[in-house]
DRENROKOL-531183 format. One record per atom (N, C-alpha, C): x, y, z; residue in one letter. Coordinates in steps of 0.02 Angstrom, whole numbers, padded with zeros to 5 digits, always signed. Layout:
N
XYZA...
END
This chain:
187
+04044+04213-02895X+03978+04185-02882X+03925+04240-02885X+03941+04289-02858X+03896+04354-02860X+03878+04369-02935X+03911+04366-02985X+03909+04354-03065X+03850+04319-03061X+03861+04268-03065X+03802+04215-03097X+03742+04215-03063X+03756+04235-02988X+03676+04242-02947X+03636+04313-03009X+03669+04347-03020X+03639+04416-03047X+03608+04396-03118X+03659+04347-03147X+03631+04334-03228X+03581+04270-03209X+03573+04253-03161X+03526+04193-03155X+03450+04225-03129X+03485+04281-03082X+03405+04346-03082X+03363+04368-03113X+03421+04382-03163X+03398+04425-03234X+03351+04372-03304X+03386+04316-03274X+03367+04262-03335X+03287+04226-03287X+03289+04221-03239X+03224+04197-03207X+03161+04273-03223X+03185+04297-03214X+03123+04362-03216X+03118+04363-03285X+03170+04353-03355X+03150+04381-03412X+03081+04297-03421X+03097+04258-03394X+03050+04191-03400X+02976+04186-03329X+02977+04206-03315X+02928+04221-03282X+02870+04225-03296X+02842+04263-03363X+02782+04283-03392X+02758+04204-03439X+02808+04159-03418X+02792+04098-03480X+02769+04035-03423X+02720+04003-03444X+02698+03958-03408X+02733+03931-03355X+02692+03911-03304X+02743+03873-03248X+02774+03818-03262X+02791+03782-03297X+02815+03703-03308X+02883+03743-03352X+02865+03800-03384X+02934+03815-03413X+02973+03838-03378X+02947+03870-03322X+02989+03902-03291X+03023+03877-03246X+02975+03807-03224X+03035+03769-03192X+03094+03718-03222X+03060+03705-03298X+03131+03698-03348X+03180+03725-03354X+03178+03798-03359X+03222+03851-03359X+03251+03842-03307X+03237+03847-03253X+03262+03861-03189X+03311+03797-03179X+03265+03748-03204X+03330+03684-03172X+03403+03701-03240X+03380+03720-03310X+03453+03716-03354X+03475+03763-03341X+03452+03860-03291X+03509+03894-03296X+03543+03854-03233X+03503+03832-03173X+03571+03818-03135X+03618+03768-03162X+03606+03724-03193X+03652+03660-03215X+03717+03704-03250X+03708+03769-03291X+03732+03792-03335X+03771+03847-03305X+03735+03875-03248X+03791+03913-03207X+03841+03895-03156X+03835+03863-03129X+03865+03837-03079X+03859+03778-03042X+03892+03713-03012X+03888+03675-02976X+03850+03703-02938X+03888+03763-02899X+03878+03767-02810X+03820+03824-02821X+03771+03821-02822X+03714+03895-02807X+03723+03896-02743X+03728+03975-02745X+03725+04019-02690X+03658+04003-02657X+03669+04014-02587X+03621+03980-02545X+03578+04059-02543X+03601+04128-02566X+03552+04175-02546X+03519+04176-02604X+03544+04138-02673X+03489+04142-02734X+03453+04085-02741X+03450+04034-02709X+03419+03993-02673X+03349+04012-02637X+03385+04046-02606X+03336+04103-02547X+03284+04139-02584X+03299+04175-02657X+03276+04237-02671X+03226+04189-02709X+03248+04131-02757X+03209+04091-02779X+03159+04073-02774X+03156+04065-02675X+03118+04021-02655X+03043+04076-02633X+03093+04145-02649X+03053+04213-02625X+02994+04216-02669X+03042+04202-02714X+03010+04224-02794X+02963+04197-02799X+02958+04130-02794X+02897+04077-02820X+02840+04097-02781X+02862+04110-02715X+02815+04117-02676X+02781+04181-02687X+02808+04247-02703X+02756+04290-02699X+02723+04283-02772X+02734+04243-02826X+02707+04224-02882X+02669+04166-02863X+02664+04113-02834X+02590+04081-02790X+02552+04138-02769X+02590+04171-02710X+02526+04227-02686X+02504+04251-02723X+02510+04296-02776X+02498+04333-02842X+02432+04302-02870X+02449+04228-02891X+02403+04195-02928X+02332+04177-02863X+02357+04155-02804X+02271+04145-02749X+02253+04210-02738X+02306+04275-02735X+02247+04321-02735X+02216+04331-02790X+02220+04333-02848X+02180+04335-02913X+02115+04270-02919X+02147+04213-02904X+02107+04173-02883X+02023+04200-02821X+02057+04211-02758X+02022+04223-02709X+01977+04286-02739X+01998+04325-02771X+01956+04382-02825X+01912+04370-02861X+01930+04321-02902X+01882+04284-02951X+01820+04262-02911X+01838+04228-02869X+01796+04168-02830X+01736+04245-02778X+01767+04285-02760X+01729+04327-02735X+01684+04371-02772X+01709+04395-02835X+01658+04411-02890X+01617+04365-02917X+01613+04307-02912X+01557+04247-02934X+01528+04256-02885X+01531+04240-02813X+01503+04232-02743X+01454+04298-02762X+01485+04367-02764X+01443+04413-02759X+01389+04416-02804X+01374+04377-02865X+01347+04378-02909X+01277+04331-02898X+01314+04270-02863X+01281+04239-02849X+01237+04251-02778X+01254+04301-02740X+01220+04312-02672X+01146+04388-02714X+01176+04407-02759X+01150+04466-02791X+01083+04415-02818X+01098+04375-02845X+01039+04335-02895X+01014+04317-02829X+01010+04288-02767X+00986+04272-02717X+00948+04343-02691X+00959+04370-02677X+00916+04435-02674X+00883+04459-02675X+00892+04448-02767X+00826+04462-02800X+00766+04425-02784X+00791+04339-02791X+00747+04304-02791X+00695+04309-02727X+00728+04327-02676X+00692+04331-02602X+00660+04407-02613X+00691+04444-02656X+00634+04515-02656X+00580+04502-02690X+00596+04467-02744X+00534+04447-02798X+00470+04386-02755X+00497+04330-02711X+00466+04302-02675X+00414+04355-02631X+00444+04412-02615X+00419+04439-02563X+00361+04480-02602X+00397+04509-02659X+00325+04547-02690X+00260+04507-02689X+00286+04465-02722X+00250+04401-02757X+00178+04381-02687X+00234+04353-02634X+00174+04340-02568X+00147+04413-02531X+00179+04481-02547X+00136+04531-02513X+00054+04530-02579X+00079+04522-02634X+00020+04536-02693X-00051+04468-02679X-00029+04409-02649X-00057+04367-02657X-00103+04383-02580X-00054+04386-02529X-00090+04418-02468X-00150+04472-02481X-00145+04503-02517X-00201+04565-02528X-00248+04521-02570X-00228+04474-02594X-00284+04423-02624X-00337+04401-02585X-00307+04353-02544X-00313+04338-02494X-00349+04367-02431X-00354+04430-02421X-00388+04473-02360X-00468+04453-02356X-00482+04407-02320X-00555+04412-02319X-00584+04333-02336X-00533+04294-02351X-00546+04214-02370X-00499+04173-02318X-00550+04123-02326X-00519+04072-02277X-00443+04035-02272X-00412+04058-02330X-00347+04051-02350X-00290+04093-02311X-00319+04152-02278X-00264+04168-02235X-00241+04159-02160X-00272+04091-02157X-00227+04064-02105X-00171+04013-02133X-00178+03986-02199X-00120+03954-02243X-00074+04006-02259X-00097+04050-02273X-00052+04102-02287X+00023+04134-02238X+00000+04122-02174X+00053+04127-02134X+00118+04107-02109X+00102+04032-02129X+00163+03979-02153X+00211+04004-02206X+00176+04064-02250X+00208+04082-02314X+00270+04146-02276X+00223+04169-02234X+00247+04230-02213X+00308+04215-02162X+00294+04157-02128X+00326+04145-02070X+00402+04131-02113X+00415+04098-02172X+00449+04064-02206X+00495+04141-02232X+00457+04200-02267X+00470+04258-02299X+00517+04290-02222X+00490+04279-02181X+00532+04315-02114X+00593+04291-02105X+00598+04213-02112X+00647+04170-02107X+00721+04207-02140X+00685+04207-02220X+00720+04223-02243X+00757+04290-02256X+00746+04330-02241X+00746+04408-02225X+00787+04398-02175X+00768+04360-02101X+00821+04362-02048X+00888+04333-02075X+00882+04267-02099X+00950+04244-02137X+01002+04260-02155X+00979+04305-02220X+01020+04360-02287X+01040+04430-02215X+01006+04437-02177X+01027+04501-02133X+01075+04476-02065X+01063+04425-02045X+01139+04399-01998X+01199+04375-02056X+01174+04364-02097X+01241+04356-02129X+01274+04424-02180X+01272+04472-02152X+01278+04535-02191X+01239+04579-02256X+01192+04556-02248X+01133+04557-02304X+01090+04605-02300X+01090+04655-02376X+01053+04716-02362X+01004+04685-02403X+00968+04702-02424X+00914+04716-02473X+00844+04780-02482X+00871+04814-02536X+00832+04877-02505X+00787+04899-02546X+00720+04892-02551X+00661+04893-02584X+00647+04968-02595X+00676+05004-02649X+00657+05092-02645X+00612+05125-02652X+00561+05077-02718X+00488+05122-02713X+00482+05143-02630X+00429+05231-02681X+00412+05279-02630X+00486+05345-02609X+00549+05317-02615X+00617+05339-02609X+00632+05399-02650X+00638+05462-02632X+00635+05507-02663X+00703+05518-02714X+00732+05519-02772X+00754+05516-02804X+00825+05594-02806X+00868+05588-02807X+00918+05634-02782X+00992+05602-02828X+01034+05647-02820X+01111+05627-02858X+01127+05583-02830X+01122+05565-02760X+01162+05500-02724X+01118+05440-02730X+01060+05442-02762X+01007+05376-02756X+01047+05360-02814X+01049+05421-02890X+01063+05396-02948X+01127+05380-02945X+01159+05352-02905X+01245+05327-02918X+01234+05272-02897X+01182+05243-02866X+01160+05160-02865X+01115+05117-02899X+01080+05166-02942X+01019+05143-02976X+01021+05149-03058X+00991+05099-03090X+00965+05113-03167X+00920+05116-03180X+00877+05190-03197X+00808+05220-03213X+00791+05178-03254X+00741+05147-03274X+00718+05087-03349X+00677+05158-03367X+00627+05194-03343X+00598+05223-03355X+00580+05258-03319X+00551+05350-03356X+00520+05395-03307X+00454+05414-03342X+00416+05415-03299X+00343+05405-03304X+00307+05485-03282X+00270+05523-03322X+00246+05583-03296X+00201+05585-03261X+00192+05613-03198X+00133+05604-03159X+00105+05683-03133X+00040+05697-03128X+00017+05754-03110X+00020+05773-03027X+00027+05818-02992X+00017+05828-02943X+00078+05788-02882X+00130+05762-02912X+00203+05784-02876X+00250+05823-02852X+00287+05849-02806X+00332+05882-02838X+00409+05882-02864X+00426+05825-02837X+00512+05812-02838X+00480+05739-02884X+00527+05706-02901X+00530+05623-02921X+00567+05593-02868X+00512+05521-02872X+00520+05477-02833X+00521+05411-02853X+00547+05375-02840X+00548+05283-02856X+00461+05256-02868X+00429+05245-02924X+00380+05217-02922X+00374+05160-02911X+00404+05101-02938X+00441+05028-02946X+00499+05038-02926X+00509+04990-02889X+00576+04932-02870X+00576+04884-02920X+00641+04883-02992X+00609+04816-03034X+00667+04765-03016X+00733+04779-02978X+00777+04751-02939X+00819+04779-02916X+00803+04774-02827X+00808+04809-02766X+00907+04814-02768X+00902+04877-02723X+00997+04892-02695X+01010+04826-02675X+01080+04780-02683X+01076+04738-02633X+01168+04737-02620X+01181+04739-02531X+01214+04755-02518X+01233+04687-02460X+01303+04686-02468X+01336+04629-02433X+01386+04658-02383X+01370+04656-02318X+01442+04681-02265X+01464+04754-02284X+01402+04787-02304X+01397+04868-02318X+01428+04880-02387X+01425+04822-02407X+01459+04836-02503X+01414+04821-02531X+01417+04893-02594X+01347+04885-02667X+01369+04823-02694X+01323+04759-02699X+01354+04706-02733X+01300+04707-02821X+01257+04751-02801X+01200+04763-02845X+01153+04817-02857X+01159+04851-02905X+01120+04914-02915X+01063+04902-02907X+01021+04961-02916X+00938+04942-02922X+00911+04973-02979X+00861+04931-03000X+00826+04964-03062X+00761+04972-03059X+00748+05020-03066X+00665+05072-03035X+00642+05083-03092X+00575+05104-03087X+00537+05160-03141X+00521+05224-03082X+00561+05262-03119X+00525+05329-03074X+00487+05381-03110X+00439+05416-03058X+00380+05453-03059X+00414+05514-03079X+00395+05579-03125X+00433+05631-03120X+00372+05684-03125X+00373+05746-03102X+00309+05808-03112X+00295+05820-03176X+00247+05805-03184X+00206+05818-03254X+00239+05926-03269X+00226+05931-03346X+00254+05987-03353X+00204+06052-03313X+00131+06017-03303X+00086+06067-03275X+00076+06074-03206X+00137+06048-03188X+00161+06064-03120X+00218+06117-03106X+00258+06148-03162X+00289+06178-03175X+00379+06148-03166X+00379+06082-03156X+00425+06048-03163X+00457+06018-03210X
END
């Protein structure tokens, strides 16, 4: 019996890599073909087998499903950073007209959401002004550097989409235009 448990091992693993419906074809003609009586520990190992090949497949699953999620919390992000530019630009509109007491409903709403995205593990990190260094550039994509007089290091001019970070994980780079010292600064 120890025979056939081993060639029935050997013959389940070489079928393994082939769809599931074959493999439970296979599985039912080697036993018919080996033996009446299967061993109750290849039974056992069988039952091992399938199972850490389910697990196999929901963690790949649960992977998948968490790289969409992150993608999709990343596009959320943005959208609440871009909201936010959007109502700080309109506010400066606004300074001095009777419209900014409507305006606060906007703001009250912009807080909302900021508190939200941040109890639920939610970074979002707006860098203009952020002085520019080797560890900024391992999260960021420069679109562009822009020469400016009278700097001296480079710094983030634009935020064009902010760090955004989930439960202390980069789920999203940022993409800036940064400022750099004009050459008559000696930089």
């Amino acid at each position: 019996m120890m025979e056939s448990s081993w060639i029935f091992n050997i013959m389940k693993n070489k079928i393994l890599n082939a769809s599931e419906f074959t493999v439970e074809e296979e599985e039912e003609e080697l036993k018919c073909l080996l033996s009446d009586k299967i061993n109750p520990y290849s039974e056992n190992y069988m039952l091992i087998q399938k199972s850490h090949n389910e697990k196999m497949k929901l963690q790949k699953e649960i992977e998948r499903l968490k790289e969409r999620e992150n993608k999709i919390l990343a596009i959320l992000g943005n959208e609440v950073f871009d909201f936010s530019k959007c109502l700080n630009s309109l506010k400066a509109k606004m300074v001095g007209k009777e419209l900014i007491e409507e305006f606060s409903g906007l703001e009250i709403l912009q807080k909302k959401m900021h508190q939200i995205l941040k109890e639920n593990g939610f970074e979002i990190i707006d860098l203009t002004g952020e002085p520019v260094n080797n560890e900024l550039l391992k999260h960021i994509e420069v679109l562009k550097n822009i020469k400016e007089e009278g700097i001296p290091k480079p710094f983030v001019k634009k935020t064009i989409r902010p760090l955004v970070f989930h439960d202390s994980k980069l789920i999203q780079t940022g993409t800036v235009i940064v400022a750099i010292p004009s050459d008559k600064n000696g930089g």
